[in-house]
N, C-alpha and C positions, 0 to 999 in steps of 0.2 A: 329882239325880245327874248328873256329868257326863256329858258328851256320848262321850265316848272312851270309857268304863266303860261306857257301854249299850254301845257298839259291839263292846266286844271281849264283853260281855255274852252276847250277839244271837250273835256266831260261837261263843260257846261251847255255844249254845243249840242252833244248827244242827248241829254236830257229836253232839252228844250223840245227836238227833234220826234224825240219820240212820246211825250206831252201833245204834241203838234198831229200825232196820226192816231195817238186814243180818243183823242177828243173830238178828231173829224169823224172815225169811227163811231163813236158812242153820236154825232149827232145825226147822222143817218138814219139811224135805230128809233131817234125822238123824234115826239111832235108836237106841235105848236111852238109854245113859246119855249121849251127846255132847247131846241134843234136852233133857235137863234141863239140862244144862250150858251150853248156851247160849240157853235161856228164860230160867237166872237172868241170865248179862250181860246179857239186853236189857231184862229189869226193873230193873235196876241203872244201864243208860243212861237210861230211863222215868224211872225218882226223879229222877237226875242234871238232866233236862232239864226238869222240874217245878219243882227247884229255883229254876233259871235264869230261869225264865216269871215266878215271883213276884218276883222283880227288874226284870226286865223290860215287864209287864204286855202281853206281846205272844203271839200263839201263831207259829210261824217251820216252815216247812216243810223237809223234807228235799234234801239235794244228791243231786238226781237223778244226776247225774253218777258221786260221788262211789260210791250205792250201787250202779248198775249195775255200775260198771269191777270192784269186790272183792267182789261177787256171781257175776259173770262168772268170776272169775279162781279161787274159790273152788270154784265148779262142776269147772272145766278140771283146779286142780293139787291140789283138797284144801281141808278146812275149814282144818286146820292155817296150813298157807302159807299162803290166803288171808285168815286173821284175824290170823295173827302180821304177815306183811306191813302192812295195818293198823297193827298199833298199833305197828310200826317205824314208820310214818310219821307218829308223833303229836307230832312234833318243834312245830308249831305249835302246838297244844292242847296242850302242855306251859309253852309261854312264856308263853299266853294265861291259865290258870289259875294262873300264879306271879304277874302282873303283876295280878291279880282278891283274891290274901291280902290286900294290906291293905287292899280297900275293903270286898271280903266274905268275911264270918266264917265263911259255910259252904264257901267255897271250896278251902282247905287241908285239908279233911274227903274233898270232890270227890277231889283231886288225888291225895290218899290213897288213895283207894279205887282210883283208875287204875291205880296205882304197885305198889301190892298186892295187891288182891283179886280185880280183873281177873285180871290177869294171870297170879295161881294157879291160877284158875276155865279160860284159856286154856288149861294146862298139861295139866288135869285132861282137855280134850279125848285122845279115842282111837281113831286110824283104824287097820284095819288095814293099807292101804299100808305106813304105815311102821315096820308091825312088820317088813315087807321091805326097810327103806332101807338097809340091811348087805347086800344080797342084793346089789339094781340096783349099787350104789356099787361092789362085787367085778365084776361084769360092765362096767359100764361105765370103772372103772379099766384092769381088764387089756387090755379090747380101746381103751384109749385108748394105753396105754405101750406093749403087745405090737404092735399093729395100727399105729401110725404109725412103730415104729420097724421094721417088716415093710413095709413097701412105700416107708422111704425106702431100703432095703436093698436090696428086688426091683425099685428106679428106675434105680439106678447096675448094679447086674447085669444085668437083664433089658433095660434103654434100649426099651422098647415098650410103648405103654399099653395098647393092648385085650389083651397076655400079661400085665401088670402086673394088670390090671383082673380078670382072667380068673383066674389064680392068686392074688388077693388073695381076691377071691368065695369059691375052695373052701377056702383057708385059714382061712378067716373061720367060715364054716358050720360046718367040722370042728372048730373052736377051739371055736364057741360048745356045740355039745355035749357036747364034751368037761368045759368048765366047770359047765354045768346039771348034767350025772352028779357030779362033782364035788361041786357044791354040794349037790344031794339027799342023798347020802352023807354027807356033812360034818352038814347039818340032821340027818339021821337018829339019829347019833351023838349026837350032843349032845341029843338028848331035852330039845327047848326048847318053848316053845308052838306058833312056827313050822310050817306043814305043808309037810311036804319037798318034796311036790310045785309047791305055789307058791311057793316057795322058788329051787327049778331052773329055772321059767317065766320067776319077774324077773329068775335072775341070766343065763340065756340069750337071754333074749328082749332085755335090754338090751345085751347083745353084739353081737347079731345088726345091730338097729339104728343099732349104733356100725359099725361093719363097712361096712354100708351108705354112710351118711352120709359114710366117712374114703374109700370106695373111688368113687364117684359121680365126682368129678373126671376119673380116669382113661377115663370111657366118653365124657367130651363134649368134651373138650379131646388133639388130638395129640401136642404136646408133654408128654413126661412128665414135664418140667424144671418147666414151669409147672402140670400138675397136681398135683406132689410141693409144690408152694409152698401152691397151694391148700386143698389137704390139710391142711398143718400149718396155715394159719390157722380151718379149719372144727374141728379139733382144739380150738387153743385160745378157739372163740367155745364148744364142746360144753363143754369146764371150764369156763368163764365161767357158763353158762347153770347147769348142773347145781350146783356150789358154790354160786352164790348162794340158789339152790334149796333146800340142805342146810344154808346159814349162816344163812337164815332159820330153816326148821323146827327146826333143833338148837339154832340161838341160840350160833353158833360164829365166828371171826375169817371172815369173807369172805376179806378178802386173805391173811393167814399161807396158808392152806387153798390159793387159787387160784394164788398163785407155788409154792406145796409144789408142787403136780401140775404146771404149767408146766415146772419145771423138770426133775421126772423125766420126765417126757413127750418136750419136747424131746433132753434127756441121751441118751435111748436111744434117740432119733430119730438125731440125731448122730452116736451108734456105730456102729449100724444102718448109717446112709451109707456112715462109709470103711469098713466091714465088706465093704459090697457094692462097692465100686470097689476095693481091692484083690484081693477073688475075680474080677470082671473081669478085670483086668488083670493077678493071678497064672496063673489058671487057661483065661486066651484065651476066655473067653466072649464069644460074638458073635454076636448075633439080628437 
């Protein structure tokens, strides 16, 4: 057999391989029905990689590397993320298994089962986190739009950081329970599987910390010109982080998604601003 055919052979070996001890890993960690769900993927990666050995005639160790980093990341954000991520990134092992059809027969079979049944089986996964992704996403929307466009407001009115900082803080806190009561209510209503009280937790608790994070500038830096800058860029790395986050796990447009919020984000930032320098400047506010 060629020499190139072993080689992509051998990497498709080690992928399988180390797909085969994330998964047995991560189902240790689960329970109920996720810990069968992902014992059958890593017997499924196990055949995969058996297959490839009788090709091969070699036995190939796992990417330490590879399974630490989405072990690790898998612990931090979720089984979810952490395996959809994965097999977002199978871009390689997708070229490698196309370019393997016509030498091997059982490859196309392989590649099949990736494309398909994996990735049902991924589906079938079920945390409850993200039976509250509707929650955080309501919390961290509102205090993304409400909250940067409230202190690029109370920038141009106010012209003082630690009063900007100071009134953003109790704004913040009282926002954010006013939204938990909100969302509790709202959960309640709708008689979903949801428990209303965790419910109000993520959609508060993710406020709170948005709050935080958007108002932090104003306690370390004098100028409230260049904390209002700072601000809006922590704003938009928070969408960044979060959408990607959400575009993985939902398997939804990344970008459509992170200029959607960008832009209303900014938008009511904007208004926010001349909002607040014309109430300066109509109503002689002067601190």
């Amino acid at each position: 057999m060629d020499k190139k055919v072993i080689k992509l052979i051998m990497q498709c070996q080690r992928n399988e391989i180390t797909e085969y001890f994330i998964y047995r890993s991560l189902s240790r960690l689960a329970k109920g029905s996720n810990r069968k769900v992902l014992m059958n993927i890593a017997e499924e990666e196990l055949r995969h990689y058996h297959i490839w050995e009788k090709y091969s005639d070699k036995k190939i160790k796992p990417d330490r590397i590879k399974y630490w980093f989405y072990f690790i990341i898998s612990l931090m954000f979720g089984i979810s993320f952490g395996v959809k991520l994965m097999e977002k990134g199978e871009g390689d092992a997708q070229v490698c298994y196309n370019s393997l059809c016509s030498s091997i027969p059982e490859a196309s079979d392989i590649l099949k089962d990736e494309t398909e049944h994996e990735a049902h089986l991924i589906r079938m996964i079920n945390e409850e986190k993200l039976k509250y992704m509707g929650s955080i996403v309501l919390g961290l929307n509102d205090a993304l739009v409400e909250f940067t466009g409230a202190l690029a407001g109370f920038t141009f009115a106010l012209a003082n950081s630690g009063l900007i900082a100071v009134t953003g803080l109790i704004m913040g806190f009282s926002a954010s329970l006013s939204m938990a009561a909100s969302e509790y209510l709202s959960t309640k209503t709708e008689k979903s599987d949801k428990n209303p009280l965790k419910a109000s937790f993520f959609t508060g608790s993710a406020y709170v910390v948005t709050v935080v994070f958007l108002v932090f500038p104003y306690f370390i830096l004098n100028n409230c010109y260049h904390s209002l800058a700072v601000t809006i860029l922590l704003a938009v790395c928070l969408i960044a982080i979060f959408t990607f986050y959400n575009s993985v796990v939902n398997e939804i447009s990344f970008k459509k998604r992170f200029l959607e919020m960008v832009v209303i984000s900014m938008g009511v930032a904007v208004i926010s601003f001349i909002i607040g320098l014309l109430v300066r400047r109509f109503l002689h506010v002067d601190i």
